[in-house]
C-alpha positions as CSV (number, residue, x, y, z in Angstrom):
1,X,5.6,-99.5,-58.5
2,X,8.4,-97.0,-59.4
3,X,10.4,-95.2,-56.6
4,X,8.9,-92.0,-57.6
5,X,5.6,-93.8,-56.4
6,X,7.3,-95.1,-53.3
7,X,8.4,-92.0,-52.8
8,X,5.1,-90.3,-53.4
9,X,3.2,-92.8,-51.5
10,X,5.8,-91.8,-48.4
11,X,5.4,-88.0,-48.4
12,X,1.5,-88.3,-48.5
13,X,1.8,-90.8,-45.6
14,X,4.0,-88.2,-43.8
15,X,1.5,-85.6,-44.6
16,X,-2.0,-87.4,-43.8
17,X,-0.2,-87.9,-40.4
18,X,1.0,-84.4,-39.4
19,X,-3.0,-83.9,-40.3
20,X,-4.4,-86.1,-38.4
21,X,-2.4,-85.3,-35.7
22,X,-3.9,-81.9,-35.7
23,X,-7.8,-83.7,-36.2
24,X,-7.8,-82.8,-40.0
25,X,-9.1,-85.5,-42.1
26,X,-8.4,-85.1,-45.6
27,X,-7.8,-86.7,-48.9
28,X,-4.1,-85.5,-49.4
29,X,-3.3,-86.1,-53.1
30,X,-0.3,-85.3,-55.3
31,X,-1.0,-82.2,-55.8
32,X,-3.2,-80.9,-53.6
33,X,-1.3,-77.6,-52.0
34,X,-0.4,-77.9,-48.3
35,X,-1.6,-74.2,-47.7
36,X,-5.3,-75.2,-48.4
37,X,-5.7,-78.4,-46.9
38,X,-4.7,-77.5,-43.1
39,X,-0.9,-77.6,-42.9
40,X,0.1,-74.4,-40.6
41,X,4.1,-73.3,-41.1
42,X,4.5,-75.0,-37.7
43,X,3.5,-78.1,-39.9
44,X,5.4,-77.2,-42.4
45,X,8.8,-77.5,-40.2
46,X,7.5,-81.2,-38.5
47,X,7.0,-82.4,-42.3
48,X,10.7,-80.8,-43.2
49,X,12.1,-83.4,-40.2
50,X,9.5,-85.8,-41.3
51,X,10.6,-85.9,-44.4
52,X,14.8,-85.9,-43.8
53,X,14.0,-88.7,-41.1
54,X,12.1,-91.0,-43.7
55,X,14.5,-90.4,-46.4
56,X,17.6,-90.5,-44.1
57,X,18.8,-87.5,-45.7
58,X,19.6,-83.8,-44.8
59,X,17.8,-81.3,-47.1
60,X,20.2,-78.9,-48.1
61,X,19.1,-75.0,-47.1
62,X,18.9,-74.4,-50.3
63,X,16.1,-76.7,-51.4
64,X,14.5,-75.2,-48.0
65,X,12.0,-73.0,-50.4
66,X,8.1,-72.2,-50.2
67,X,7.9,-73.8,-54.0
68,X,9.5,-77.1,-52.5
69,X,7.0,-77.6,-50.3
70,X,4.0,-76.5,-52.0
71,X,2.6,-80.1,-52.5
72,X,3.2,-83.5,-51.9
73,X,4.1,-83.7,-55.5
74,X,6.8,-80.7,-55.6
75,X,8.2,-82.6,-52.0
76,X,8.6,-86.1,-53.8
77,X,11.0,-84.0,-56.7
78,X,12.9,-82.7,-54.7
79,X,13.5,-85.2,-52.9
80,X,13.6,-87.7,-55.8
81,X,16.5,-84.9,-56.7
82,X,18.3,-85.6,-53.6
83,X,18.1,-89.0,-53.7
84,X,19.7,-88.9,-57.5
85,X,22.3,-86.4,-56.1
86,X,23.5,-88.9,-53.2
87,X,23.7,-91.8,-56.0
């Protein structure tokens, strides 16, 4: 498995659980778009901390954009990004 997988495999985890939490069952795939499959922008800030406390890392404001977190898909590059940054 590569670390983009790992790191895929991660943010959909971190997503499927911000859903459940709110009694949405869903497949969450790589791209599926947040928007559409329950995530509120209230969800959208718990995944932000979700995802900087799984990756141990601080996302810079700058990466803090609507096209960013558009999918599971468009978090794992940019965090994939981050992670090559920090290397």
């Amino acid at each position: 498995m590569s670390v983009d997988q790992k790191v895929q495999d991660r943010v959909i985890s971190l997503v499927s659980n911000i859903l459940s939490a709110n009694a949405i069952v869903v497949d969450v795939l790589p791209g599926s778009r947040l928007a559409d499959i329950g995530m509120t922008s209230m969800d959208m800030v718990n995944l932000m901390l979700a995802v900087e406390a799984e990756f141990d890392m601080t996302i810079p404001q700058a990466e803090i954009t609507p096209e960013n977190f558009q999918s599971p898909q468009t978090i794992e590059r940019m965090v994939a990004k981050q992670i090559d940054l920090a290397a």
